[in-house]
Backbone bond lengths (Angstrom), bond angles and torsions (degrees), N, CA, C in turn:
res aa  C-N    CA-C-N  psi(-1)  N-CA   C-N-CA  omega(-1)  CA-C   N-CA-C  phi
1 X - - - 1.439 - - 1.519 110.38 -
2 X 1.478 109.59 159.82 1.716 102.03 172.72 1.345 112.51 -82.54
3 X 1.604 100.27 162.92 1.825 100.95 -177.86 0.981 130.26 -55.45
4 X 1.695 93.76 -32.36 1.522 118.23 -175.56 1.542 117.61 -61.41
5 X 1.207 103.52 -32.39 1.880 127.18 -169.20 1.549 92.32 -54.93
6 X 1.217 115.13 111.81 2.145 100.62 150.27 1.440 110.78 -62.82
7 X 1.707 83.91 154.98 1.450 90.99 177.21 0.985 143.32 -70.69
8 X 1.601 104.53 -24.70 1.750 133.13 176.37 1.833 102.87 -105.88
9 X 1.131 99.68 167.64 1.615 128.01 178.77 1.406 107.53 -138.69
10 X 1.679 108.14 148.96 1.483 130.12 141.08 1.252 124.45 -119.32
11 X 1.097 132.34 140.22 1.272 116.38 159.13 1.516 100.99 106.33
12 X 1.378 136.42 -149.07 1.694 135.38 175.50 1.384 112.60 -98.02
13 X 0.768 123.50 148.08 1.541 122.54 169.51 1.820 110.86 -162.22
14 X 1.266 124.70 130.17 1.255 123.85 -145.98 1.640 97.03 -113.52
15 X 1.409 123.17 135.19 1.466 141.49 -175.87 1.257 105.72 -103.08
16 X 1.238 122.21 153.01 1.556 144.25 175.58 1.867 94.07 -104.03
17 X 1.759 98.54 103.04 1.976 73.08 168.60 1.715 91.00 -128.03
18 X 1.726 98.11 169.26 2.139 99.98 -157.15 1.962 80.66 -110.17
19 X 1.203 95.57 159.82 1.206 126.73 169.53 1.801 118.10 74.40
20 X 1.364 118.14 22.58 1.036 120.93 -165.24 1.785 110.49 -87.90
21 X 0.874 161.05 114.39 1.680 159.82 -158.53 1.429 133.37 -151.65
22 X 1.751 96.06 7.09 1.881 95.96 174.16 1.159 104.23 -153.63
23 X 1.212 106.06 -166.21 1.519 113.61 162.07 1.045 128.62 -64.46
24 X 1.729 116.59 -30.88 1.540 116.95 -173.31 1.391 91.97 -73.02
25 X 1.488 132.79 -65.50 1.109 130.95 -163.43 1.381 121.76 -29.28
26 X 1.559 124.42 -54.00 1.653 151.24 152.06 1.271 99.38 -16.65
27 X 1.421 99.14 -84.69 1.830 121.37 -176.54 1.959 101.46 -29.72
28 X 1.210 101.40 -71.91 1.779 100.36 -174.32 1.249 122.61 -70.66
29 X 1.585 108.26 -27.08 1.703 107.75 161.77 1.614 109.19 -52.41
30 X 1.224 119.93 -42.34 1.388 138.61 -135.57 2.259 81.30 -87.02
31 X 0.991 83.53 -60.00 1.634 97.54 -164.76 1.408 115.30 -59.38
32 X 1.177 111.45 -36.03 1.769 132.86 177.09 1.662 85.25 -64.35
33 X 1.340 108.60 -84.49 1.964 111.65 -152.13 1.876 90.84 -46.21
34 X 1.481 116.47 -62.97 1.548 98.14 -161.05 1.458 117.22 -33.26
35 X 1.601 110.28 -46.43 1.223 96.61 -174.68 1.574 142.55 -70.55
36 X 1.191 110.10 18.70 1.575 142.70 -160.79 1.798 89.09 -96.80
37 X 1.591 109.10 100.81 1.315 105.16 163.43 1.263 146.91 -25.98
38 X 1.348 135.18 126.25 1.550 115.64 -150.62 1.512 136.38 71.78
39 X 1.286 126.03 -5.87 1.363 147.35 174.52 1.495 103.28 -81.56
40 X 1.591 131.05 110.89 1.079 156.15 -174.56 1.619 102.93 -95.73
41 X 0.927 136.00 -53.44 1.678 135.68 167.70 1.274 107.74 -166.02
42 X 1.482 120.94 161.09 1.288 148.84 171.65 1.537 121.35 -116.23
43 X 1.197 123.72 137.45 1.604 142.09 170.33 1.089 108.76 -109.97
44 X 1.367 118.28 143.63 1.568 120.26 -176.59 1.418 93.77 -121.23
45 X 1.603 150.52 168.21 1.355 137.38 153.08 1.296 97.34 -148.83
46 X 1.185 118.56 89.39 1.601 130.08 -156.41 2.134 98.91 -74.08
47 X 1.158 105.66 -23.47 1.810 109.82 172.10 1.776 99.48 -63.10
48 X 1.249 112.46 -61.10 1.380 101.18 -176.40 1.729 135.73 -90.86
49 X 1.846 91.46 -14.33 1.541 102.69 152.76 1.569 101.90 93.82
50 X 1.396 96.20 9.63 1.700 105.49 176.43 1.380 109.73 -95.86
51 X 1.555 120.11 156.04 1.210 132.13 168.01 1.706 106.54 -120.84
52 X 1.120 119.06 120.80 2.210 131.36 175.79 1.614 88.20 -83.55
53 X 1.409 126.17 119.19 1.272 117.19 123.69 1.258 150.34 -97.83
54 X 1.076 130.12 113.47 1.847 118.35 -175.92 1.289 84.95 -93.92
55 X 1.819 69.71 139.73 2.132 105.46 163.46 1.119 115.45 -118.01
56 X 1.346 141.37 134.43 1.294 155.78 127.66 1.883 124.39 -11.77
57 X 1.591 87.64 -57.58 1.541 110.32 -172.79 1.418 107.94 -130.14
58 X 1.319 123.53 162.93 1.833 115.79 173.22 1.406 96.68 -47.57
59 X 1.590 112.19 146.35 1.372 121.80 140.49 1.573 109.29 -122.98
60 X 1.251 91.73 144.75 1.611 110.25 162.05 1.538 114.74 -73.16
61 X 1.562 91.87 118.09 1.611 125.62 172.17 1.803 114.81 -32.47
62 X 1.247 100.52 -40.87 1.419 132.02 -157.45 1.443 101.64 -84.30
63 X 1.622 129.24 -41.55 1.376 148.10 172.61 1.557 99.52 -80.51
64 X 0.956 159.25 -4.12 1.221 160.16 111.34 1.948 119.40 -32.88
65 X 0.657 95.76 -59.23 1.529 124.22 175.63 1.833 112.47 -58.47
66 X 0.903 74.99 -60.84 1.524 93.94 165.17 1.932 130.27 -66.67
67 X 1.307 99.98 -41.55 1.386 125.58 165.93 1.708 119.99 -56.22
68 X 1.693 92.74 -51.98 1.617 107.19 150.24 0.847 149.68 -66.96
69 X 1.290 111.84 -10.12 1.654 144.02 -168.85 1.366 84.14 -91.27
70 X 1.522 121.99 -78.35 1.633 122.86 -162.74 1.597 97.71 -70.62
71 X 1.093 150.54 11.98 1.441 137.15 151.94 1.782 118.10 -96.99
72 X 1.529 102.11 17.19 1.395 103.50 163.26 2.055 100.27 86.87
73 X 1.864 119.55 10.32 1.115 85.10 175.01 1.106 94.78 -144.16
74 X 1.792 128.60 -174.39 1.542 119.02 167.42 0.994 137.13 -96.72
75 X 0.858 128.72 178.53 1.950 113.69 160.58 1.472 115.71 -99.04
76 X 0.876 139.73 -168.17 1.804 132.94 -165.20 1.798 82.26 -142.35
77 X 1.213 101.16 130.07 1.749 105.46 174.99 1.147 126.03 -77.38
């Protein structure tokens, strides 16, 4: 990530993640981030390969990342 980036979020903030190409992909992106404490909903837009999350409460950048990690994809830094 950049230095500049905080570590936490509120509110939406939209990710670049690589290898994403169907529905399943969506589905487990989708299923991994909700369950990330504080995560209010997820968007998948598999054309541009972005994921929107709104938060409720800070989330850690890193628990995102991670969320994607265990759904088989990455995030782009």
């Amino acid at each position: 990530m950049l230095s500049n980036t905080p570590r936490t979020f509120v509110g939406s903030t939209t990710f670049t993640v690589t290898g994403m190409t169907c529905a399943h992909c969506q589905r487990a992106v989708t299923e991994e981030i909700s369950g990330v404490a504080g995560v209010r909903s997820v968007t998948v837009d598999l054309a541009s390969g972005t994921v929107t999350v709104t938060a409720d409460r800070p989330v850690d950048r890193a628990d995102i990342a991670a969320a994607v990690d265990e759904a088989g994809y990455a995030l782009v830094p």
